[in-house]
C-alpha positions as CSV (number, residue, x, y, z in Angstrom):
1,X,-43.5,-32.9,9.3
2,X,-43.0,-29.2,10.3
3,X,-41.3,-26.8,8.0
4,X,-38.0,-27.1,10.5
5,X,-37.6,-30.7,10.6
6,X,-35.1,-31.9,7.7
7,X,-35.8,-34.7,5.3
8,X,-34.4,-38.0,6.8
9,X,-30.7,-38.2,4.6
10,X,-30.7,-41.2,2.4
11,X,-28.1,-42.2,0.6
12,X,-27.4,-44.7,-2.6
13,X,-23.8,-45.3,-3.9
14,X,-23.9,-46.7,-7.6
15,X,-20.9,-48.5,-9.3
16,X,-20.8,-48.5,-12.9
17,X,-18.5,-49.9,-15.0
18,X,-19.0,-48.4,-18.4
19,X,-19.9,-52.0,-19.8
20,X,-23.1,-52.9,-18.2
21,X,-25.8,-51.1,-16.6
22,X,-24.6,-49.1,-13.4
23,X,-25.0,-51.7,-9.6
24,X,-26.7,-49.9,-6.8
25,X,-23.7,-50.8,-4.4
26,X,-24.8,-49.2,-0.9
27,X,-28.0,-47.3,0.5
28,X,-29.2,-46.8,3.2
29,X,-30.3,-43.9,6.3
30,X,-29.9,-41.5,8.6
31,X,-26.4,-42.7,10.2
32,X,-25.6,-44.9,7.4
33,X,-26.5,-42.0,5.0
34,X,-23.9,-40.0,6.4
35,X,-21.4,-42.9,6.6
36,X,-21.9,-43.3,3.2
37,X,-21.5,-39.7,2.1
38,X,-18.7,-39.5,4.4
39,X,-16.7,-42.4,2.3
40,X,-17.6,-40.9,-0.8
41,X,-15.9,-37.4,0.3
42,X,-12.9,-39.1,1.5
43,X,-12.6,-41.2,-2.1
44,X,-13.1,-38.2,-3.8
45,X,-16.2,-39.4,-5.2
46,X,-18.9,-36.9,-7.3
47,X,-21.8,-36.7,-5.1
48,X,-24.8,-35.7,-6.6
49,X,-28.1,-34.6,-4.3
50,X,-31.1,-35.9,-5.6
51,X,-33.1,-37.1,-3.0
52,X,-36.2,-38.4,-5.7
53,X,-33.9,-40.4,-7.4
54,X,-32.4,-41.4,-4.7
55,X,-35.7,-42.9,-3.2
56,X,-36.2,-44.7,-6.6
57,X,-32.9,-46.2,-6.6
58,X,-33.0,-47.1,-2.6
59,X,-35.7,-49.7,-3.6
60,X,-33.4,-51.7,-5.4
61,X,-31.6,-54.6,-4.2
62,X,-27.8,-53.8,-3.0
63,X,-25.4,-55.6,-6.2
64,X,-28.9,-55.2,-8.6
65,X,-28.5,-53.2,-11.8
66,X,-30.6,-50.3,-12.1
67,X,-34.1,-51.0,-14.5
68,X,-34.0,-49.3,-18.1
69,X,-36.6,-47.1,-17.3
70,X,-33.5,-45.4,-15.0
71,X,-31.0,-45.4,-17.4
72,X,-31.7,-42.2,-18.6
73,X,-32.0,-40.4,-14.8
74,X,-28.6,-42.2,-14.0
75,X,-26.8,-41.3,-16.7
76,X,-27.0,-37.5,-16.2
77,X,-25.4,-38.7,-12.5
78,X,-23.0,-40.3,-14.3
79,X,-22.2,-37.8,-16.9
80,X,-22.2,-34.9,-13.5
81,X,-19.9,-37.1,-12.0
82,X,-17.6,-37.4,-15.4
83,X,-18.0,-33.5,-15.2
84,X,-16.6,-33.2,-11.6
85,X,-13.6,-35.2,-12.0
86,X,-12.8,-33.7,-15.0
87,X,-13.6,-36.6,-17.3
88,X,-14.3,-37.5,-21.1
89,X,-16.0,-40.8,-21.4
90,X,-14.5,-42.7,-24.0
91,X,-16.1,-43.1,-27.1
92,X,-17.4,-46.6,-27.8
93,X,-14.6,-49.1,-29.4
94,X,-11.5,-46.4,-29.0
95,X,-9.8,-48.7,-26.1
């Protein structure tokens, strides 16, 4: 790969729920990458470019919760995303 040539856009869309772990619920490449981001913008969804996470979490089967050894990774997405929107998690048990 040349330095011009651009890193093949990949794309992983994660659901979570605030109960269980978050669900890798789309991924994929190139044209679907951009389908994908494309979705998320008109949603207003927090996107968040990290393209070695997003390599990790590609591997994992669409509707699969992420492993605990991502938890960590995922929840400073999470907490980014919270950011954007202008959220405050809830504190556990104040429903």
């Amino acid at each position: 790969m040349s330095q011009h040539d651009k890193p093949v856009p990949l794309a992983v869309a994660l659901e979570y729920d605030g109960d269980s772990a978050p669900r890798v619920t789309a991924k994929g490449r190139d044209r679907l990458a951009v389908q994908i981001l494309e979705i998320a913008r008109q949603h207003g969804i927090p996107i968040q470019e990290n393209q070695p996470l997003a390599s990790v979490l590609a591997n994992i089967e669409l509707g699969e919760e992420i492993p605990e050894s991502l938890y960590l990774a995922v929840a400073q997405v999470i907490a980014f995303a919270y950011y954007l929107s202008g959220k405050v998690p809830e504190e556990p048990g104040t429903e």
